[in-house]
gemmi code that builds the backbone of each chain (N, CA, C; Angstrom):
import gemmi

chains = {
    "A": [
        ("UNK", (3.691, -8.317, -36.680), (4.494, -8.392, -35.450), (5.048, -7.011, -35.132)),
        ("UNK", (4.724, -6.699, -33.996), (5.225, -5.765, -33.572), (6.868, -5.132, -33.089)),
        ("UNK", (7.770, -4.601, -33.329), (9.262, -4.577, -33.569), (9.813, -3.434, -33.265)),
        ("UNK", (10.646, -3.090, -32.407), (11.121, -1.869, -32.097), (12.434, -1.945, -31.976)),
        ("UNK", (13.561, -0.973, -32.730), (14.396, -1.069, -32.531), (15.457, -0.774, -31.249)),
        ("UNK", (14.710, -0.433, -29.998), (15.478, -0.199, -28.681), (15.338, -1.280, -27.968)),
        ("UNK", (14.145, -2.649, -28.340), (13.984, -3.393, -27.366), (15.085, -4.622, -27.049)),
        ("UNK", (15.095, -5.508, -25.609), (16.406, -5.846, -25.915), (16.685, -7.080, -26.770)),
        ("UNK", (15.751, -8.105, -27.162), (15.890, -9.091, -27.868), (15.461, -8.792, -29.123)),
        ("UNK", (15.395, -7.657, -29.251), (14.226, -7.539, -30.988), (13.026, -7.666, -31.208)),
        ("UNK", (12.548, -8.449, -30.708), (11.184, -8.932, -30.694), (10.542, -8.923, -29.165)),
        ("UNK", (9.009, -9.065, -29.111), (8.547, -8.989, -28.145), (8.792, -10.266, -27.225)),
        ("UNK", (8.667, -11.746, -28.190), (8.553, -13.286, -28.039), (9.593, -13.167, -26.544)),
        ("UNK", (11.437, -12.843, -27.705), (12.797, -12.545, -26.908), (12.701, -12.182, -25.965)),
        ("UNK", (12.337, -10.747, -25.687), (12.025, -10.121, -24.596), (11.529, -10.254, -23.206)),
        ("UNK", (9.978, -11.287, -23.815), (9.368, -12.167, -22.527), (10.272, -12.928, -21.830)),
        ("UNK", (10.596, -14.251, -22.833), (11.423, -15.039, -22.605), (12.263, -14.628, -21.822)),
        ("UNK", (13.498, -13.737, -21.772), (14.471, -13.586, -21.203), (14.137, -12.687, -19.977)),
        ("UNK", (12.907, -12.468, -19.941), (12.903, -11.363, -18.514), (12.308, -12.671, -17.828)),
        ("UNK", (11.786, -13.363, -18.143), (11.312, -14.727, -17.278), (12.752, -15.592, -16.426)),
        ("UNK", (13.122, -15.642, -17.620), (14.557, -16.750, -17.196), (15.328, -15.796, -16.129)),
        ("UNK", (15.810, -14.188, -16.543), (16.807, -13.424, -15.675), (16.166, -13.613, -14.511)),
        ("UNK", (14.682, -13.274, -14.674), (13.674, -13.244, -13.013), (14.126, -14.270, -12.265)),
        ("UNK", (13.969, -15.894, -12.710), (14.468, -17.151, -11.752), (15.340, -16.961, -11.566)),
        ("UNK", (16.292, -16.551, -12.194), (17.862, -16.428, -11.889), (18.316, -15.688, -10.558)),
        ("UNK", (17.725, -14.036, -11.183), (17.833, -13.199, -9.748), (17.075, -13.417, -8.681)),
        ("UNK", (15.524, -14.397, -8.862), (15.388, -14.551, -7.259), (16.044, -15.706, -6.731)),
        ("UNK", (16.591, -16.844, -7.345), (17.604, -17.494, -6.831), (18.629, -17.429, -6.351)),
        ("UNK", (19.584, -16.056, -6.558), (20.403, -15.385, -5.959), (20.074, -14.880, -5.393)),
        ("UNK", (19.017, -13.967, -4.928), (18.013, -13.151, -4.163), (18.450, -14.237, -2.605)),
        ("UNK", (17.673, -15.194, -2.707), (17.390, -16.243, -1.748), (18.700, -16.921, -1.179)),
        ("UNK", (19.697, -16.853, -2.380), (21.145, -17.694, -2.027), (22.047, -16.822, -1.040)),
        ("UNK", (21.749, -15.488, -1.452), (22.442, -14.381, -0.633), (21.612, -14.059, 0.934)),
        ("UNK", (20.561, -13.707, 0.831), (19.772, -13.699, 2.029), (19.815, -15.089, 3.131)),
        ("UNK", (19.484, -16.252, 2.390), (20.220, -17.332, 3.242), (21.024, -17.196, 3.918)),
        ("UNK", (22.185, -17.007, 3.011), (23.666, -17.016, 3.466), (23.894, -15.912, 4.770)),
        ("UNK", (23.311, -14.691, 4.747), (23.003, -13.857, 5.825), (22.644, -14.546, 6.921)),
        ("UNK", (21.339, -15.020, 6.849), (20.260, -15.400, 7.938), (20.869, -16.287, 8.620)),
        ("UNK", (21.554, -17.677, 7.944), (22.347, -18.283, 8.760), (23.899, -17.782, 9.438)),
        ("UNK", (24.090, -16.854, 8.855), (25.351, -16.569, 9.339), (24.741, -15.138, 10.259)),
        ("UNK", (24.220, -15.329, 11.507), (23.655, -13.762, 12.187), (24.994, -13.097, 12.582)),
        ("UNK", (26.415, -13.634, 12.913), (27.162, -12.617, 13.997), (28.741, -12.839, 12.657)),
        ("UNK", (28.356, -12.689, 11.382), (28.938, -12.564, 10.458), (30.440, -11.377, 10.383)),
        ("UNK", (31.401, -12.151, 10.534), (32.865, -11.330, 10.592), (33.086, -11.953, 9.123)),
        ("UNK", (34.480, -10.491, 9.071), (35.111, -10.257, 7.492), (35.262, -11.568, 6.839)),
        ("UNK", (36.477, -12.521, 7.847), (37.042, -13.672, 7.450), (35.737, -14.614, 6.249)),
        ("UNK", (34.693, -14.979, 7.199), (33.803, -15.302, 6.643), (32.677, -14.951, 5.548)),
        ("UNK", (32.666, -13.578, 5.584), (32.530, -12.898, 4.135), (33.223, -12.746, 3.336)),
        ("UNK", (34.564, -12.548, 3.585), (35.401, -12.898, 1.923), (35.851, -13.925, 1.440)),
        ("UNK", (35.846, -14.812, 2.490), (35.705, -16.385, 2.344), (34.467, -16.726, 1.503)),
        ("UNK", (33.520, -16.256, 1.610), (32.539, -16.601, 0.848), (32.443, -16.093, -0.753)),
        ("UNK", (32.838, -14.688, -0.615), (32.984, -13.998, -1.822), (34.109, -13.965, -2.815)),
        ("UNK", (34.828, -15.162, -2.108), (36.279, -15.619, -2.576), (36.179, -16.820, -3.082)),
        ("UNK", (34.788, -17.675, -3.170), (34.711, -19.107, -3.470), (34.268, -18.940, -5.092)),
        ("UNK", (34.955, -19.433, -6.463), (34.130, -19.359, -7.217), (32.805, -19.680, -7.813)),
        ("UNK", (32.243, -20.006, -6.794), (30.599, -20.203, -7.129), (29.936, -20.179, -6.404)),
        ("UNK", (30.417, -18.506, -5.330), (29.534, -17.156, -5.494), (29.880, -16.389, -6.408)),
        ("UNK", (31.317, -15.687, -6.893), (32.142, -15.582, -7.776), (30.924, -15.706, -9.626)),
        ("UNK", (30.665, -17.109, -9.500), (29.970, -17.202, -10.920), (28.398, -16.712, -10.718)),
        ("UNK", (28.115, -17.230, -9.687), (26.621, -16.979, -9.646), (26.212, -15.542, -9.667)),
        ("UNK", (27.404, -14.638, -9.005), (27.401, -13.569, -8.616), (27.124, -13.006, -10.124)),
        ("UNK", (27.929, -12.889, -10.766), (28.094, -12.414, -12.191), (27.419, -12.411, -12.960)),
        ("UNK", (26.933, -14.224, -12.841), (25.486, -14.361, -13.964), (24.098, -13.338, -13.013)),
        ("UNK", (24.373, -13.267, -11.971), (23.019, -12.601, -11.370), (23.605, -10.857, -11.887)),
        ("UNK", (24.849, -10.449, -11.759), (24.855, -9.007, -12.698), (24.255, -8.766, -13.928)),
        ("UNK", (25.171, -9.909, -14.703), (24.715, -10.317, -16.251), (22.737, -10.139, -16.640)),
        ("UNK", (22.287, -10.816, -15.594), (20.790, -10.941, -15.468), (20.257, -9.933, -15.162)),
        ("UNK", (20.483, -8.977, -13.913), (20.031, -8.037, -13.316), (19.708, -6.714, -14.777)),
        ("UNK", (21.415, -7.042, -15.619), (21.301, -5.643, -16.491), (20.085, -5.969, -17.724)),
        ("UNK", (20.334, -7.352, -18.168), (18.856, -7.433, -18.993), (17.293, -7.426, -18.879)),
        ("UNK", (17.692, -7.952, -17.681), (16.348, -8.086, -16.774), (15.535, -6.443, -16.480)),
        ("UNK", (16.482, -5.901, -16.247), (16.234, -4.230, -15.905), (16.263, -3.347, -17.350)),
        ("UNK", (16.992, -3.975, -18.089), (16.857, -3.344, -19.307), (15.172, -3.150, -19.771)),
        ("UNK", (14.483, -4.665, -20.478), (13.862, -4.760, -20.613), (12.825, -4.080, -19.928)),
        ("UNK", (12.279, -4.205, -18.320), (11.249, -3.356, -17.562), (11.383, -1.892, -17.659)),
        ("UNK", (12.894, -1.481, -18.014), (12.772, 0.156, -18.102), (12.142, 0.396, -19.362)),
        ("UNK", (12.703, -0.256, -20.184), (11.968, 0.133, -21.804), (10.815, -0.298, -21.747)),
        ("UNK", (10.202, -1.041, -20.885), (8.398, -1.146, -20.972), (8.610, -0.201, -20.552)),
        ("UNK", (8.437, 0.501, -19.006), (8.089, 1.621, -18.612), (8.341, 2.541, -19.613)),
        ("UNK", (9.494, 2.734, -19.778), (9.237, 4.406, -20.800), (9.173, 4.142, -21.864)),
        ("UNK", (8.417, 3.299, -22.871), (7.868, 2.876, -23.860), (5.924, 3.346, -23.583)),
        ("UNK", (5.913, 3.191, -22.365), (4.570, 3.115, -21.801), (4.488, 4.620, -21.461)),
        ("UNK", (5.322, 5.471, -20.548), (5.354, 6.236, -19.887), (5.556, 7.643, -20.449)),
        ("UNK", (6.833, 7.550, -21.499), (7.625, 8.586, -21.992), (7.108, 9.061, -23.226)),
        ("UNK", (6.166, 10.156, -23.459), (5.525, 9.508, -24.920), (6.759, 10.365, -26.209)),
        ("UNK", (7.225, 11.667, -25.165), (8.471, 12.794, -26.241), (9.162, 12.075, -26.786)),
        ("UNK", (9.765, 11.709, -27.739), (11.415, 10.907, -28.595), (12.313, 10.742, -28.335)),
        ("UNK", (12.601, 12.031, -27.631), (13.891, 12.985, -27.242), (13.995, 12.650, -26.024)),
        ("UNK", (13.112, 12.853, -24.866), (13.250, 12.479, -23.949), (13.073, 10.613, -23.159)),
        ("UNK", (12.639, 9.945, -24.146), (12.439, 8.469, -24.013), (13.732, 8.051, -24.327)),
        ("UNK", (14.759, 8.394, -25.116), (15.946, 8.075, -25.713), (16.804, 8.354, -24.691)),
        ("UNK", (16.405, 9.758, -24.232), (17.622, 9.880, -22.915), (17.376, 9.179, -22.042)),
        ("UNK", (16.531, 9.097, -21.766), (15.712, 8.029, -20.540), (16.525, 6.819, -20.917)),
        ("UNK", (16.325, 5.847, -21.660), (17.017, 4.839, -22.337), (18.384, 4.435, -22.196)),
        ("UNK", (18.996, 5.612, -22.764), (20.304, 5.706, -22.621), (21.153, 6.144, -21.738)),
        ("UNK", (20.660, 6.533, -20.527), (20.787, 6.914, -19.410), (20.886, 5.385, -18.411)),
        ("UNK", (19.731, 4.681, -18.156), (19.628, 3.419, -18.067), (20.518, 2.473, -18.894)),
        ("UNK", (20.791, 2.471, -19.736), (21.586, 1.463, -20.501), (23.231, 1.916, -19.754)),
        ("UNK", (23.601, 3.225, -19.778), (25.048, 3.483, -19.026), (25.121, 2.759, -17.920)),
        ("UNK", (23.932, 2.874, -16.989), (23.666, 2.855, -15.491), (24.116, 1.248, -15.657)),
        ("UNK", (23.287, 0.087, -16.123), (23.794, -0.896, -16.101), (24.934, -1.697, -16.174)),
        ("UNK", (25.588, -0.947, -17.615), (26.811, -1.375, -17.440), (27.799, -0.440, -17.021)),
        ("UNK", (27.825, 0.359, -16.311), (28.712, 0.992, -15.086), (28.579, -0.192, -13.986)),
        ("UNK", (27.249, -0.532, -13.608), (27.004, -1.826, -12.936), (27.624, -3.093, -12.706)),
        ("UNK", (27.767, -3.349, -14.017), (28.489, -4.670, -14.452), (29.792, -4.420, -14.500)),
        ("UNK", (30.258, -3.420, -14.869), (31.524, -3.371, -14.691), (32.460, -3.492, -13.202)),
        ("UNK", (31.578, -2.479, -12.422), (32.036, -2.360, -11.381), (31.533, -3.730, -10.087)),
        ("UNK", (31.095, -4.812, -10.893), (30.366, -5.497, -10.201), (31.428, -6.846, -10.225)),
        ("UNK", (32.041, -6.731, -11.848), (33.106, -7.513, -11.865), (34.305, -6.892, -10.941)),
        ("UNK", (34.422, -5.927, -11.030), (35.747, -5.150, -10.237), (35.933, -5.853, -9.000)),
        ("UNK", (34.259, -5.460, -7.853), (34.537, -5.985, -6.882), (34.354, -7.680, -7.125)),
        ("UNK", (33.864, -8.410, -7.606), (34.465, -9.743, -7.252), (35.810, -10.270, -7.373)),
        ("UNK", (36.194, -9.809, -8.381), (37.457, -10.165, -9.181), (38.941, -9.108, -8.430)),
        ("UNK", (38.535, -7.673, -7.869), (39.486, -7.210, -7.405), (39.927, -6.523, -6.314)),
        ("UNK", (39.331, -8.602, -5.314), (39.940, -8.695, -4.211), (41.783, -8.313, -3.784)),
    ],
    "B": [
        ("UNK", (-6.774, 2.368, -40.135), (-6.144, 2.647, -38.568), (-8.014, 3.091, -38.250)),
        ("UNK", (-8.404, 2.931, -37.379), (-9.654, 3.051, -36.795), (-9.619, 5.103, -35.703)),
        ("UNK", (-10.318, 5.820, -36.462), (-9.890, 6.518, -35.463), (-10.900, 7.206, -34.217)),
        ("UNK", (-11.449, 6.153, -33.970), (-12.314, 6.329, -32.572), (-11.498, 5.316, -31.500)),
        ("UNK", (-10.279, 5.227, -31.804), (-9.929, 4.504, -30.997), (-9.553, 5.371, -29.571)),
        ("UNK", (-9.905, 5.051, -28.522), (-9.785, 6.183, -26.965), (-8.149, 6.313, -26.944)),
        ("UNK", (-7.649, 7.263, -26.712), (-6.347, 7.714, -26.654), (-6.285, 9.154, -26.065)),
        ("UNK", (-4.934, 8.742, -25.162), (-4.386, 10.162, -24.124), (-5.160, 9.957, -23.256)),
        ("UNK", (-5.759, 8.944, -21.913), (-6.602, 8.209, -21.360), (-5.799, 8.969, -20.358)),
        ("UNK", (-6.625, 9.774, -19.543), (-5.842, 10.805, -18.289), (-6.484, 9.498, -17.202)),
        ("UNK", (-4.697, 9.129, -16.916), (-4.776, 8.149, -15.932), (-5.268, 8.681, -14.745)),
        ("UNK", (-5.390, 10.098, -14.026), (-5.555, 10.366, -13.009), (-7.349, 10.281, -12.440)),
        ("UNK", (-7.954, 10.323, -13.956), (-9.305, 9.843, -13.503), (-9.507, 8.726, -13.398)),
        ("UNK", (-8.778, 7.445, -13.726), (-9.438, 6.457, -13.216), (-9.781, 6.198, -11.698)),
        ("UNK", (-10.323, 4.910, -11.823), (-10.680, 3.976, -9.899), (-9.283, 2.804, -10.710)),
        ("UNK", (-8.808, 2.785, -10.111), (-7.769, 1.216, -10.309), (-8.272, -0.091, -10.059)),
        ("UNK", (-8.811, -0.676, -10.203), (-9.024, -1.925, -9.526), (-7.613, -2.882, -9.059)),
        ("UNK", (-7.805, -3.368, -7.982), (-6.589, -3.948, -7.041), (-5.324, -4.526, -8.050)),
        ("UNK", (-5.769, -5.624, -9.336), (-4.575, -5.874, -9.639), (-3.446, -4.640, -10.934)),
        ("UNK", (-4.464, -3.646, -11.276), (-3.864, -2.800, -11.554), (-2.793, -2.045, -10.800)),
        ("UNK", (-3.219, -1.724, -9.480), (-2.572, -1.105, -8.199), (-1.143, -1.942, -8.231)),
        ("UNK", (-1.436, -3.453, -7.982), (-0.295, -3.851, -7.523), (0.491, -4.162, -8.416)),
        ("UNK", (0.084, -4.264, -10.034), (0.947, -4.068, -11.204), (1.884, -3.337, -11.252)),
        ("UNK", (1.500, -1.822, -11.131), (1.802, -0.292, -10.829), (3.005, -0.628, -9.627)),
        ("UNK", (2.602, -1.036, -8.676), (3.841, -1.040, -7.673), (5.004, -2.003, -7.802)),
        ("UNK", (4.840, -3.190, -8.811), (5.420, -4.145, -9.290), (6.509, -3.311, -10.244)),
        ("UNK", (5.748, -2.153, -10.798), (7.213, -1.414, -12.328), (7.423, -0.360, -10.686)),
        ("UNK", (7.099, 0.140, -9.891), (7.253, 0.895, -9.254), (8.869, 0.463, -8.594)),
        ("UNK", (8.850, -0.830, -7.812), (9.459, -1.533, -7.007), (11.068, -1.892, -7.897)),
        ("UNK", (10.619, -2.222, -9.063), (12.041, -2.876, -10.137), (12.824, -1.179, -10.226)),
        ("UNK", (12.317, -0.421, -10.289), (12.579, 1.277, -10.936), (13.729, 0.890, -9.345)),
        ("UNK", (13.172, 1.125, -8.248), (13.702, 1.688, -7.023), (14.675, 0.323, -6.630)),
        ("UNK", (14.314, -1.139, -7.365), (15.709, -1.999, -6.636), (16.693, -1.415, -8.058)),
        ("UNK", (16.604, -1.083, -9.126), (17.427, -0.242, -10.224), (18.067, 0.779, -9.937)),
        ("UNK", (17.765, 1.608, -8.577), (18.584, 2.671, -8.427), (19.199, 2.007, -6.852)),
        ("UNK", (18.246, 1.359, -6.031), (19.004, 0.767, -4.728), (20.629, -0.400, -5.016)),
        ("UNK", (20.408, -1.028, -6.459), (21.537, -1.876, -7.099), (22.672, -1.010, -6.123)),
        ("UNK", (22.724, 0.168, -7.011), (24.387, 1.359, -6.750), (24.332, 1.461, -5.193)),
        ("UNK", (23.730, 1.343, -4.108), (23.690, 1.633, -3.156), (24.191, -0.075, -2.579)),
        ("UNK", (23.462, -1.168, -2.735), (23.859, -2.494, -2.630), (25.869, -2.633, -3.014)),
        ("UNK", (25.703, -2.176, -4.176), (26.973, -2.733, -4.975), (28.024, -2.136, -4.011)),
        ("UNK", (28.021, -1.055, -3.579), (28.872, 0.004, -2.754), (28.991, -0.409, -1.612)),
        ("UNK", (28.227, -0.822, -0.427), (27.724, -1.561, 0.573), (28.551, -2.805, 0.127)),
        ("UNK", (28.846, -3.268, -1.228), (29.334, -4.788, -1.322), (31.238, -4.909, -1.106)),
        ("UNK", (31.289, -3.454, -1.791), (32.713, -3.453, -2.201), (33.287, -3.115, -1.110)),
        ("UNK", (32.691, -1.780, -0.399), (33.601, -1.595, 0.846), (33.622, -2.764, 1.597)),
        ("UNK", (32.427, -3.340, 1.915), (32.711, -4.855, 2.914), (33.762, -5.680, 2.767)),
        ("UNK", (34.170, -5.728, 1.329), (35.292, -6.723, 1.335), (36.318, -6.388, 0.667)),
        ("UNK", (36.471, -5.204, 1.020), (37.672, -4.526, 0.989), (38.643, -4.010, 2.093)),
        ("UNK", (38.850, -4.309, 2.869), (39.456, -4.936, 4.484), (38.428, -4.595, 5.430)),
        ("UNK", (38.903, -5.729, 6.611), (38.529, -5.809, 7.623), (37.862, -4.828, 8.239)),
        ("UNK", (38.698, -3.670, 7.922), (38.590, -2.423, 8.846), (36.802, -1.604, 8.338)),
        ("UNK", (37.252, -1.615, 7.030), (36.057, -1.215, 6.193), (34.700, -2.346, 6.570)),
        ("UNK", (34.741, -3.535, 6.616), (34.043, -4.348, 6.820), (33.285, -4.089, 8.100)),
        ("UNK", (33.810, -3.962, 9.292), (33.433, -3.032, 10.441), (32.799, -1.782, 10.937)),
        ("UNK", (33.308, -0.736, 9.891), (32.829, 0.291, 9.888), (30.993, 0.434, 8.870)),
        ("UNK", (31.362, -0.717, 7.811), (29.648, -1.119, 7.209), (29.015, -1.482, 8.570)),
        ("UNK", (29.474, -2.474, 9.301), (28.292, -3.484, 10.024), (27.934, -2.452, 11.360)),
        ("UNK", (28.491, -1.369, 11.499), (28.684, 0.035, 12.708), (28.096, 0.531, 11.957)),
        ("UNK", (27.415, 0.786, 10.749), (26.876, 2.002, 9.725), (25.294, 1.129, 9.688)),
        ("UNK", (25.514, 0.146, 9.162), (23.827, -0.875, 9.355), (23.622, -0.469, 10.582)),
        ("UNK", (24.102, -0.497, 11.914), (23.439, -0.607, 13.256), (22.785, 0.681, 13.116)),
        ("UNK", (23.355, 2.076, 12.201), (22.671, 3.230, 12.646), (20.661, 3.048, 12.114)),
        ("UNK", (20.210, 3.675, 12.712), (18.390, 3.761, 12.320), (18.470, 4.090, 10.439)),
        ("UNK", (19.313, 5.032, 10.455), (18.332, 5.429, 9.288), (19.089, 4.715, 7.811)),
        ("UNK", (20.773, 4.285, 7.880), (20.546, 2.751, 7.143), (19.962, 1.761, 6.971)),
        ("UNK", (19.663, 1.585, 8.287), (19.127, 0.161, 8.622), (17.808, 0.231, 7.615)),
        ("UNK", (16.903, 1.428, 8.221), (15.675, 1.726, 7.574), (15.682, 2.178, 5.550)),
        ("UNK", (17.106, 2.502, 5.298), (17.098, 2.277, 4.137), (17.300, 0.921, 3.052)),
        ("UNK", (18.110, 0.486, 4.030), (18.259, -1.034, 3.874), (17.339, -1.963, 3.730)),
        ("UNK", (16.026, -1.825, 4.823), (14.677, -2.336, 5.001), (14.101, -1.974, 4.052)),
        ("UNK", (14.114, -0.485, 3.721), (13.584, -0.233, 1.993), (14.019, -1.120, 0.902)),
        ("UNK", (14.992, -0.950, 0.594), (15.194, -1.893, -0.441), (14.812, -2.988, -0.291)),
        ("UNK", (15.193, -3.898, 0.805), (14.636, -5.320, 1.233), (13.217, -5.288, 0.739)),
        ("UNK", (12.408, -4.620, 1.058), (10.904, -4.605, 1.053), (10.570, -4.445, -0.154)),
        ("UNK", (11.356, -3.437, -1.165), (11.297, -3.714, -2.749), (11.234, -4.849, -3.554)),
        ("UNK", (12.374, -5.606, -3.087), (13.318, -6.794, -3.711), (11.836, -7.440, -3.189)),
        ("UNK", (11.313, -7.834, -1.983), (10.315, -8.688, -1.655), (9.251, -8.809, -1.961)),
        ("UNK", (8.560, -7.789, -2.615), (7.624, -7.120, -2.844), (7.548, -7.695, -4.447)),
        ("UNK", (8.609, -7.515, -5.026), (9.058, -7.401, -6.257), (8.934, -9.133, -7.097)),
        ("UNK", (9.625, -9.819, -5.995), (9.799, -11.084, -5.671), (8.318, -12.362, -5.829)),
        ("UNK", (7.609, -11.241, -5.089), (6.625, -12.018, -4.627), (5.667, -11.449, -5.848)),
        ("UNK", (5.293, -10.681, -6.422), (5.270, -10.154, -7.677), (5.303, -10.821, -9.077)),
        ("UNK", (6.467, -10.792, -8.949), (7.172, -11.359, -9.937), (6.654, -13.453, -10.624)),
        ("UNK", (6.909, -13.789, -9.095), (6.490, -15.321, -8.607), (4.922, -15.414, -8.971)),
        ("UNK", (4.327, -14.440, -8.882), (2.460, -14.464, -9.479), (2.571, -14.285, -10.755)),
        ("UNK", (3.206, -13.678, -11.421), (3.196, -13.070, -12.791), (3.627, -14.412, -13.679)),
        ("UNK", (4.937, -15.441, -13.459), (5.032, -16.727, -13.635), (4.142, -17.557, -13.705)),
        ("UNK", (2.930, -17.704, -12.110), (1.925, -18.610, -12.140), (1.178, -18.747, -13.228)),
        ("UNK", (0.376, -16.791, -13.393), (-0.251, -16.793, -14.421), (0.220, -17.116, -16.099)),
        ("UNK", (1.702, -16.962, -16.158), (2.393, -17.368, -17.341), (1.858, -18.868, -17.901)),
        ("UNK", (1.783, -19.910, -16.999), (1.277, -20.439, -16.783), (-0.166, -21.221, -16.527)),
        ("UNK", (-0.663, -20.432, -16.542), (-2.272, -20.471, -17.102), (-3.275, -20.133, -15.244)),
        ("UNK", (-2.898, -19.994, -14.599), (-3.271, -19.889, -13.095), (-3.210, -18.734, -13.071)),
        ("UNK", (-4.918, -18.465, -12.694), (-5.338, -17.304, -12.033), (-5.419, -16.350, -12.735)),
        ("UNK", (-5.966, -16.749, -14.121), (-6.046, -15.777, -15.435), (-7.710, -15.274, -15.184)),
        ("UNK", (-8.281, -15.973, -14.518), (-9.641, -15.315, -14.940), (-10.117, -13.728, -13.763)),
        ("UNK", (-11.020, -13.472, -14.207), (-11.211, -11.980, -13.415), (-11.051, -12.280, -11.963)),
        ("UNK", (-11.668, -12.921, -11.426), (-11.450, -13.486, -10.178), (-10.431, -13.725, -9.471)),
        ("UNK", (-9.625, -14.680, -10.679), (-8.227, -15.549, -10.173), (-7.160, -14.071, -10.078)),
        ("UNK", (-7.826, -12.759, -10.762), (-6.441, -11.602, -10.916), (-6.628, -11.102, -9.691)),
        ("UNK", (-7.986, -10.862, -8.653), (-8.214, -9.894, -7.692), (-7.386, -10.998, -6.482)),
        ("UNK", (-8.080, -12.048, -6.897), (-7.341, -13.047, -5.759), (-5.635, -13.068, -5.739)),
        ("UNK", (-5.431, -13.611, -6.774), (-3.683, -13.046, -7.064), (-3.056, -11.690, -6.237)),
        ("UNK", (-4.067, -10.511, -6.938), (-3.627, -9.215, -6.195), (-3.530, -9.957, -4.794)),
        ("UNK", (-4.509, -10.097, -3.893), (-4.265, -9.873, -2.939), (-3.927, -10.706, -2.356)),
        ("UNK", (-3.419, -11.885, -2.289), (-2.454, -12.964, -1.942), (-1.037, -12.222, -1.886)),
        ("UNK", (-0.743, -11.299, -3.363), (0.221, -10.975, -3.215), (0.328, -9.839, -2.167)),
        ("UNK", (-0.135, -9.148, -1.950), (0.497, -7.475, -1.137), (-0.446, -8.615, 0.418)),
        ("UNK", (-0.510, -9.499, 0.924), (-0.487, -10.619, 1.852), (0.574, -11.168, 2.266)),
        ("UNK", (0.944, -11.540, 1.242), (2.582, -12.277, 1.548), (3.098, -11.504, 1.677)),
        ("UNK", (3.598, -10.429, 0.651), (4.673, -9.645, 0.547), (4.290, -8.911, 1.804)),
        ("UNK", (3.502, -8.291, 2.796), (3.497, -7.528, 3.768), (4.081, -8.451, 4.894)),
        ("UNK", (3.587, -10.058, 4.793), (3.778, -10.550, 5.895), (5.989, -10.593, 5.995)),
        ("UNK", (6.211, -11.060, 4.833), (7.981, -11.116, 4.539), (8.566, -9.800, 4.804)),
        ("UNK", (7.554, -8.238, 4.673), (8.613, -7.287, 4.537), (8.517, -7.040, 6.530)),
        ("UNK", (7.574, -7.544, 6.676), (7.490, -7.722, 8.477), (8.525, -8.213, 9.059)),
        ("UNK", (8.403, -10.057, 8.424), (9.517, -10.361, 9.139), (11.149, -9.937, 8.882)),
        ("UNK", (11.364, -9.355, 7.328), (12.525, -9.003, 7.228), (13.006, -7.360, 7.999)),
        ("UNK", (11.978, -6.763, 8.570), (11.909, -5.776, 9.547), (12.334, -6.492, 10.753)),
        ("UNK", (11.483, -7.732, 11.412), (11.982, -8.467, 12.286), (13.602, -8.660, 12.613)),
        ("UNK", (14.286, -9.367, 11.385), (15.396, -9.622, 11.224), (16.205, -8.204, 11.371)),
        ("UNK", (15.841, -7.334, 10.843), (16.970, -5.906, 10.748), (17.035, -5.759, 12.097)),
        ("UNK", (16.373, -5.976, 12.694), (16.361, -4.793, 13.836), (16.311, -6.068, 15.541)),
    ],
}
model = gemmi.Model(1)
for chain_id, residues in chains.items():
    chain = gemmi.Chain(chain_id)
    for i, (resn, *xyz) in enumerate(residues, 1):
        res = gemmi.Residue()
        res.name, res.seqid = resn, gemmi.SeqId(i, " ")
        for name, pos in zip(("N", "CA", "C"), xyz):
            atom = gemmi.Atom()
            atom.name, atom.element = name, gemmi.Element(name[0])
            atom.pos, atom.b_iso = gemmi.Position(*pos), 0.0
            res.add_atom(atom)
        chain.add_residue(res)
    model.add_chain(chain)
structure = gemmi.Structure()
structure.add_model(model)
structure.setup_entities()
């Protein structure tokens, strides 16, 4: 079995798995948010923070952050697993991406939470 | 370890065949909604962070060359989407054979052209 210590579940099996599940997740939010647009065409504030004030956009919102950062985790480390062949520079690559996400998440809770 | 195995394969000589191409634009597309996220998230916070700010976004979308960045990303996410939704099928055992991959390819960059149309439609 093949095993690398940067990948995000440990194993390759993990890895699949969870980029499958984050995928339904984020295009379900994908679709829940774009909806919510399409029907709403002449969209004022009231009604956008009304929306972003309900907790379940609130949760969904979060689990789709939560998802987005593993989900993206995983495809960057294929790519520069695939791409990056230097050590030195695949690591920064890596870890560069890994900040990026959770700067993401952080600031992703901020704005829901600090309306 | 076998060592005739082909390695350091200078991608620039290949021919791609189609579902390679749209593989390629599939890690292409996740890379660019990965850096469009920070641009989304920012776009999210000022909106609902008063009224006033909320106004000055939906006056900033009307300009061309948001809008058209906006449509970028959209067309990523869709692209990506629709992508993504083939890659499942085949998880699944559909459209594994040589055939079922060229057909796949091009079902997909089909749809996905026809959605990033109409979501052009919608922007504008």
């Amino acid at each position: 079995m093949v095993t690398n210590v940067t990948s995000f579940g440990r194993s390759g099996l993990y890895d699949w798995l969870i980029q499958r599940v984050t995928a339904v997740v984020l295009a379900a939010y994908s679709i829940f948010l774009i909806g919510f647009l399409i029907l709403n065409p002449d969209l004022n504030y009231a009604q956008w923070s009304e929306f972003f004030n309900s907790t379940c956009t609130r949760i969904f919102s979060l689990l789709a952050l939560l998802s987005l950062g593993a989900h993206a985790w995983i495809g960057l480390w294929t790519i520069s697993t695939d791409y990056l062949k230097a050590m030195g520079l695949r690591f920064i690559f890596q870890a560069a991406c890994g900040l990026v996400m959770f700067i993401y998440v952080v600031w992703g809770v901020q704005i829901l939470w600090g309306l | 370890m076998n060592d005739k195995r082909p390695v350091n394969l200078d991608l620039t000589q290949f021919s791609f065949p189609l579902p390679a191409l749209t593989s390629i634009v599939h890690r292409a597309t996740g890379l660019i909604l990965f850096v469009g996220t920070a641009i989304l998230l920012y776009i999210l916070e000022l909106s609902l962070s008063s009224e006033e700010d909320f106004n000055s976004v939906k006056e900033c979308l009307d300009g061309f060359f948001v809008k058209f960045i906006i449509w970028g990303i959209l067309s990523g996410l869709l692209y990506h989407l629709v992508a993504g939704f083939k890659h499942l099928l085949m998880d699944f055992g559909i459209g594994e054979t040589l055939e079922g991959g060229v057909l796949g390819a091009k079902v997909t960059i089909v749809i996905s052209a026809v959605l990033i149309l109409l979501a052009g439609v919608w922007l504008w």
